[in-house]
Backbone atoms as SQL, in Angstrom:
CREATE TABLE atoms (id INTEGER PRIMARY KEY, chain TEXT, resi INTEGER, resn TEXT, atom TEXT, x REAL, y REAL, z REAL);
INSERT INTO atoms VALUES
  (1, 'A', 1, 'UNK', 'N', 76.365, -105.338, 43.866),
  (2, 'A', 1, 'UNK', 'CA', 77.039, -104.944, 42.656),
  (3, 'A', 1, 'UNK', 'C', 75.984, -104.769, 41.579),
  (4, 'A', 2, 'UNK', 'N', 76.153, -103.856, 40.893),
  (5, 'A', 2, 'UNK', 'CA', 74.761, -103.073, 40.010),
  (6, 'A', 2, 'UNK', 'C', 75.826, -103.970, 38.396),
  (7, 'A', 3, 'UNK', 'N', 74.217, -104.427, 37.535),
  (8, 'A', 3, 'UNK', 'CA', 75.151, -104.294, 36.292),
  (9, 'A', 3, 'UNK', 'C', 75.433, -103.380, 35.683),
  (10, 'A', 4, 'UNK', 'N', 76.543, -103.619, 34.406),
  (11, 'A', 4, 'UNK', 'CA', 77.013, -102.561, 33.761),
  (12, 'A', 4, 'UNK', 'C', 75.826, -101.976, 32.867),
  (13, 'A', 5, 'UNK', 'N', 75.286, -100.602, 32.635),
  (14, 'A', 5, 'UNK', 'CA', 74.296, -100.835, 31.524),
  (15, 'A', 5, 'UNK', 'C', 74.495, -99.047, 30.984),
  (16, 'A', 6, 'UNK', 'N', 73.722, -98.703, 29.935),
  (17, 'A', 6, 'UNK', 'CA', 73.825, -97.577, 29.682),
  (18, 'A', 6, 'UNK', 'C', 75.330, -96.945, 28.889),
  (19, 'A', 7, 'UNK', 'N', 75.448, -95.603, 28.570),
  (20, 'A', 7, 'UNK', 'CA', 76.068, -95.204, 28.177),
  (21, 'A', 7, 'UNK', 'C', 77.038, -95.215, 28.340),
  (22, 'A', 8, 'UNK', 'N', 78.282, -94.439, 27.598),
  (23, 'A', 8, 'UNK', 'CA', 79.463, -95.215, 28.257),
  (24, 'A', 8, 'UNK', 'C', 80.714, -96.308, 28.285),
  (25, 'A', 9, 'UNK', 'N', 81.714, -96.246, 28.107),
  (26, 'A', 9, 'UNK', 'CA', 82.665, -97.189, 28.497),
  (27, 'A', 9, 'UNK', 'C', 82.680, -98.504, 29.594),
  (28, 'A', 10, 'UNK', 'N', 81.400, -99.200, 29.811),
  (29, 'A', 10, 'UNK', 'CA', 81.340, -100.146, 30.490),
  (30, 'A', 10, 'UNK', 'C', 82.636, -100.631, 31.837),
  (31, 'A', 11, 'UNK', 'N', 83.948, -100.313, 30.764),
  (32, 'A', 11, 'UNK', 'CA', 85.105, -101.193, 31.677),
  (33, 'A', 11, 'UNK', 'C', 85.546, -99.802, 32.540),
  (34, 'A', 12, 'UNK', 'N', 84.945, -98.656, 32.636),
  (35, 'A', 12, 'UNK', 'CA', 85.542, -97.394, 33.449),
  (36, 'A', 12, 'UNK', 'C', 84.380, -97.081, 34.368),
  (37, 'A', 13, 'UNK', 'N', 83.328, -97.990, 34.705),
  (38, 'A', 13, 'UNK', 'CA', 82.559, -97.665, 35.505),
  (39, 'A', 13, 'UNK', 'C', 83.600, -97.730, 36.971),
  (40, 'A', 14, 'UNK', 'N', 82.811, -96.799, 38.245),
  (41, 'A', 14, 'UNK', 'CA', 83.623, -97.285, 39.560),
  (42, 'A', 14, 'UNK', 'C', 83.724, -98.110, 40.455),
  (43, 'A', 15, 'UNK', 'N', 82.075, -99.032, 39.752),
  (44, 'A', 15, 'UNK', 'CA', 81.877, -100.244, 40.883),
  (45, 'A', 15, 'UNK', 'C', 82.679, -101.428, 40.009),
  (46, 'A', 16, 'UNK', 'N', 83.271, -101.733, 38.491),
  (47, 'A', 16, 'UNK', 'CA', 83.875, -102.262, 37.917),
  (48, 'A', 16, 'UNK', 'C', 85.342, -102.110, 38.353),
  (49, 'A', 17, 'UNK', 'N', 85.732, -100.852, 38.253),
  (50, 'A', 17, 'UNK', 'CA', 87.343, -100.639, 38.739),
  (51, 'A', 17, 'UNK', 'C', 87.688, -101.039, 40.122),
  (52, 'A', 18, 'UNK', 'N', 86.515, -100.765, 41.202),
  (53, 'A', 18, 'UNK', 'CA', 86.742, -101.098, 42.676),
  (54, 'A', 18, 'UNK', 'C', 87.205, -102.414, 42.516),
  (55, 'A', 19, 'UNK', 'N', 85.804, -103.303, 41.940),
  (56, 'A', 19, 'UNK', 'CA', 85.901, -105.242, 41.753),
  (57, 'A', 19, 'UNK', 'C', 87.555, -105.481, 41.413),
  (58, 'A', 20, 'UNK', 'N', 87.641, -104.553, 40.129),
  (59, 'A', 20, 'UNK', 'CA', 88.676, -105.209, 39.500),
  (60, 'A', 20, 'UNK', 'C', 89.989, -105.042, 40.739),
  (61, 'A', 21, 'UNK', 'N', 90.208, -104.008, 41.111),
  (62, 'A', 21, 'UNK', 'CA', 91.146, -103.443, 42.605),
  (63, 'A', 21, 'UNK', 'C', 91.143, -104.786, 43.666),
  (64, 'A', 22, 'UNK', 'N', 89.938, -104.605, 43.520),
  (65, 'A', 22, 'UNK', 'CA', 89.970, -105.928, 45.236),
  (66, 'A', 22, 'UNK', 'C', 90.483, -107.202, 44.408),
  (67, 'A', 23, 'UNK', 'N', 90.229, -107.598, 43.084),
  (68, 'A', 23, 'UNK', 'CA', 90.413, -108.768, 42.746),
  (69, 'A', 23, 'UNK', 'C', 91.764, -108.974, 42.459),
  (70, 'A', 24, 'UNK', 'N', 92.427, -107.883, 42.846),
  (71, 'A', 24, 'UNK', 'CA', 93.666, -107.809, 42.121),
  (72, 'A', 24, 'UNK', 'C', 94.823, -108.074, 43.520),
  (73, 'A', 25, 'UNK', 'N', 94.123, -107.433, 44.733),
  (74, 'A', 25, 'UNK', 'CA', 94.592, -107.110, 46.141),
  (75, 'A', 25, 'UNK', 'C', 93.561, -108.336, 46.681),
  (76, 'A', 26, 'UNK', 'N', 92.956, -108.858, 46.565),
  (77, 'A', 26, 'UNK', 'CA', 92.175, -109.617, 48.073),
  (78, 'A', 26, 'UNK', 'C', 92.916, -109.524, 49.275),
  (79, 'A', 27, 'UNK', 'N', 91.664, -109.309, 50.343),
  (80, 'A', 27, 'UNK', 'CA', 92.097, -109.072, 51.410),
  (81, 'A', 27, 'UNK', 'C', 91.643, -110.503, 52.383),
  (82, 'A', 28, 'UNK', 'N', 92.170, -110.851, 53.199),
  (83, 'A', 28, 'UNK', 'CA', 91.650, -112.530, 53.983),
  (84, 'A', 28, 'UNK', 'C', 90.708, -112.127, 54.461),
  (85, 'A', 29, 'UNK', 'N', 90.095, -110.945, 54.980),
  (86, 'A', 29, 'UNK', 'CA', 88.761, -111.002, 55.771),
  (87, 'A', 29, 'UNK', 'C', 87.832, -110.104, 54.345),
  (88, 'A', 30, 'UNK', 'N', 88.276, -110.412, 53.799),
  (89, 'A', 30, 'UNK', 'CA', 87.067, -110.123, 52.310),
  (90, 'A', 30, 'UNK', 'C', 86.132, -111.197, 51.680),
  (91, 'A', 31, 'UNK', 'N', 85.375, -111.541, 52.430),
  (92, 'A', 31, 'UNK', 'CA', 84.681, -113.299, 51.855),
  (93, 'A', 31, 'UNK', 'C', 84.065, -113.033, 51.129),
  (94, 'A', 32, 'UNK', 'N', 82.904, -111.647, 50.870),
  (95, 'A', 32, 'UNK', 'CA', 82.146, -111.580, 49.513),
  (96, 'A', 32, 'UNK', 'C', 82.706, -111.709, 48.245),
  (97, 'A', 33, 'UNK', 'N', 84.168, -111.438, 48.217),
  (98, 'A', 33, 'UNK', 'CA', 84.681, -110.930, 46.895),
  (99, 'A', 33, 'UNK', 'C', 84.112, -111.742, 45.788),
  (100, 'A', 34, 'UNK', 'N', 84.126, -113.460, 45.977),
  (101, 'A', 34, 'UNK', 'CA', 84.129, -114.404, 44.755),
  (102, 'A', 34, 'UNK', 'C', 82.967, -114.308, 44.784),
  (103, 'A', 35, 'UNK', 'N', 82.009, -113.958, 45.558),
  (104, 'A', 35, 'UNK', 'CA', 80.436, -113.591, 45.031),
  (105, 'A', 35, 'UNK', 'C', 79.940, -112.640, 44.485),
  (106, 'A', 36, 'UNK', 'N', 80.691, -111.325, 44.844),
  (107, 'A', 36, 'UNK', 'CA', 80.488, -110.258, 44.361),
  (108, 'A', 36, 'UNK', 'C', 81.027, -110.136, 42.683),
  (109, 'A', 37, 'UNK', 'N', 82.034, -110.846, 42.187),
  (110, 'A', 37, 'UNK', 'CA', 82.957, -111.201, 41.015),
  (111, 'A', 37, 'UNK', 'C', 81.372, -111.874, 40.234),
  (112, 'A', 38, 'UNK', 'N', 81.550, -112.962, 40.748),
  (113, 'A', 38, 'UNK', 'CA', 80.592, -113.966, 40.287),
  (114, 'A', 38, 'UNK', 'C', 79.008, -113.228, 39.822),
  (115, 'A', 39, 'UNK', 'N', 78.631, -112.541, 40.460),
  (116, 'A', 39, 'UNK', 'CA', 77.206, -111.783, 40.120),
  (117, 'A', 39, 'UNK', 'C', 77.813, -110.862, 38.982),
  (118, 'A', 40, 'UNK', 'N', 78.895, -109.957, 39.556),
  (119, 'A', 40, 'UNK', 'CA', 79.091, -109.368, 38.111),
  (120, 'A', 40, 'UNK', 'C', 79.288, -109.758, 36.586),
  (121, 'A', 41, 'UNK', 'N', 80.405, -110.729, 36.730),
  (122, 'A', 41, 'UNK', 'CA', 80.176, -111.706, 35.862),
  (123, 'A', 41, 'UNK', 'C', 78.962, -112.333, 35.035),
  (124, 'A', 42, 'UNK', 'N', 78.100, -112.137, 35.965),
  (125, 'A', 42, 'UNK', 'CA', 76.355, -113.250, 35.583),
  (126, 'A', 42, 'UNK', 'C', 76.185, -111.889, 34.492),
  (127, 'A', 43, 'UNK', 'N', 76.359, -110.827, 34.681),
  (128, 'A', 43, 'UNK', 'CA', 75.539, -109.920, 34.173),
  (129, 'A', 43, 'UNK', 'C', 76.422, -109.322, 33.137),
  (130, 'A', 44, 'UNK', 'N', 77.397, -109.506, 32.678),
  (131, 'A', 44, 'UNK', 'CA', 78.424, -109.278, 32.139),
  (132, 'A', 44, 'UNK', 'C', 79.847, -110.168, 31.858),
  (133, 'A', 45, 'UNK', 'N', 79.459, -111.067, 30.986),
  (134, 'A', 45, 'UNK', 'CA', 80.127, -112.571, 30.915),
  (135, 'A', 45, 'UNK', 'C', 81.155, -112.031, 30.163),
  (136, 'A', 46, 'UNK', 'N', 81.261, -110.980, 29.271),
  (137, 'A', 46, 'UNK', 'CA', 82.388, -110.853, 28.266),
  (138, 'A', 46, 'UNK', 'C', 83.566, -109.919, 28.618),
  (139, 'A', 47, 'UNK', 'N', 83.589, -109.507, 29.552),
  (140, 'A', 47, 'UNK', 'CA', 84.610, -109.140, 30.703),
  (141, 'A', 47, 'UNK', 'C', 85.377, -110.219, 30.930),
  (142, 'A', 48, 'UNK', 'N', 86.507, -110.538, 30.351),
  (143, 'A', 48, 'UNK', 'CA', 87.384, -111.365, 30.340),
  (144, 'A', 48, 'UNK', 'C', 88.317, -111.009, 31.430),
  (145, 'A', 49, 'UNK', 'N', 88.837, -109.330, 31.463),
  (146, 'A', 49, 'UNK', 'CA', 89.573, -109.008, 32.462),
  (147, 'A', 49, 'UNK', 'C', 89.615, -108.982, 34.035),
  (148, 'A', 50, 'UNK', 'N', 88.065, -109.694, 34.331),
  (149, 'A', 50, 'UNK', 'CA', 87.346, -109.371, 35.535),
  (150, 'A', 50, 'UNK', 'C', 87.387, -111.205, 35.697),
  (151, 'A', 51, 'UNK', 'N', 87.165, -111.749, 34.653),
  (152, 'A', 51, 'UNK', 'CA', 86.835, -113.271, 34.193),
  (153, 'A', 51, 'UNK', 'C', 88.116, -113.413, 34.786),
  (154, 'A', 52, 'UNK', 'N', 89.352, -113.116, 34.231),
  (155, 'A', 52, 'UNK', 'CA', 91.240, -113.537, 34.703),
  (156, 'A', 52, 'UNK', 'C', 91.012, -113.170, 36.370),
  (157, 'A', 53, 'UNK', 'N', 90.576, -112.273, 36.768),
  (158, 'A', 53, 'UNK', 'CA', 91.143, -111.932, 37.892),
  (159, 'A', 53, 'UNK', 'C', 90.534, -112.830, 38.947),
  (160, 'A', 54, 'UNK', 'N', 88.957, -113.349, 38.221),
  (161, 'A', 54, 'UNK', 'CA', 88.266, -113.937, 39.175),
  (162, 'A', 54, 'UNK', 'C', 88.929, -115.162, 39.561),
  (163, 'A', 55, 'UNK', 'N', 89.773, -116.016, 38.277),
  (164, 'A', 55, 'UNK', 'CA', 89.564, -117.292, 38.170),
  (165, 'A', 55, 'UNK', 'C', 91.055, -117.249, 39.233),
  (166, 'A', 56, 'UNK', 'N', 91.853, -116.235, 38.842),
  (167, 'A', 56, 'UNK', 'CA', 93.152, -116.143, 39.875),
  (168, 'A', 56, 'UNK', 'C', 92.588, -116.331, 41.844),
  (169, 'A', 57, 'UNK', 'N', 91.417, -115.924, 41.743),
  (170, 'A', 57, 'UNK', 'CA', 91.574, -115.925, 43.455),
  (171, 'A', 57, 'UNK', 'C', 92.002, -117.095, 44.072),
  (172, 'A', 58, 'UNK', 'N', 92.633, -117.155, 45.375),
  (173, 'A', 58, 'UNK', 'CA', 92.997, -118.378, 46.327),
  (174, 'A', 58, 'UNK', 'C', 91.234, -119.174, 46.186),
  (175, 'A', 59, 'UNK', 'N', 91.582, -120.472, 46.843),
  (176, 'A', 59, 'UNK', 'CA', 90.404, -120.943, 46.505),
  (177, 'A', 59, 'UNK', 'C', 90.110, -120.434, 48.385),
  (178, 'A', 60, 'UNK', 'N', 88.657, -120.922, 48.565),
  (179, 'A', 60, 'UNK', 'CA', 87.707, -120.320, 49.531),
  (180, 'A', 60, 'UNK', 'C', 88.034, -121.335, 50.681),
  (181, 'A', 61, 'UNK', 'N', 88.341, -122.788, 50.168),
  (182, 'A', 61, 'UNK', 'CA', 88.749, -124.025, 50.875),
  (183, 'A', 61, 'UNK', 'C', 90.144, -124.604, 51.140),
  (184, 'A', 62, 'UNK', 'N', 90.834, -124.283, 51.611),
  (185, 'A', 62, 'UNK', 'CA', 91.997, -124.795, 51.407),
  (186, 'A', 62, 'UNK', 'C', 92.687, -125.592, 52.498),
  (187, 'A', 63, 'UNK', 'N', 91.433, -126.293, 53.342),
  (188, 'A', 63, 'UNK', 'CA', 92.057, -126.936, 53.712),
  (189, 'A', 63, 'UNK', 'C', 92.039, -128.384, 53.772),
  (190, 'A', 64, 'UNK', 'N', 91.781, -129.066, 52.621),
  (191, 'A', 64, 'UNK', 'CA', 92.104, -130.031, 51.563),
  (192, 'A', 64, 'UNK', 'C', 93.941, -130.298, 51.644);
């Protein structure tokens, strides 16, 4: 996942809209997702909308 940078509307990039898609759909055999979220995030903390979707995922462990 590339950061957001440059010109532009930041939140209409396509590797942003994909994240936001999968984060919205997770799929069970999708294990990168909360890493892939998480790096974007590192590089772009004020994305709140990406921030909600992340914090929504199932957790990774569940069998607690």
């Amino acid at each position: 996942m590339r950061a957001v940078e440059g010109a532009g509307d930041p939140k209409e990039t396509p590797e942003r809209l994909e994240l936001l898609a999968r984060l919205r759909d997770p799929q069970p055999g999708d294990a990168t997702l909360p890493a892939e979220a998480d790096l974007y995030l590192r590089h772009n903390p004020e994305d709140e909308e990406v921030k909600t979707a992340r914090e929504r995922l199932p957790s990774l462990d569940e069998s607690e």
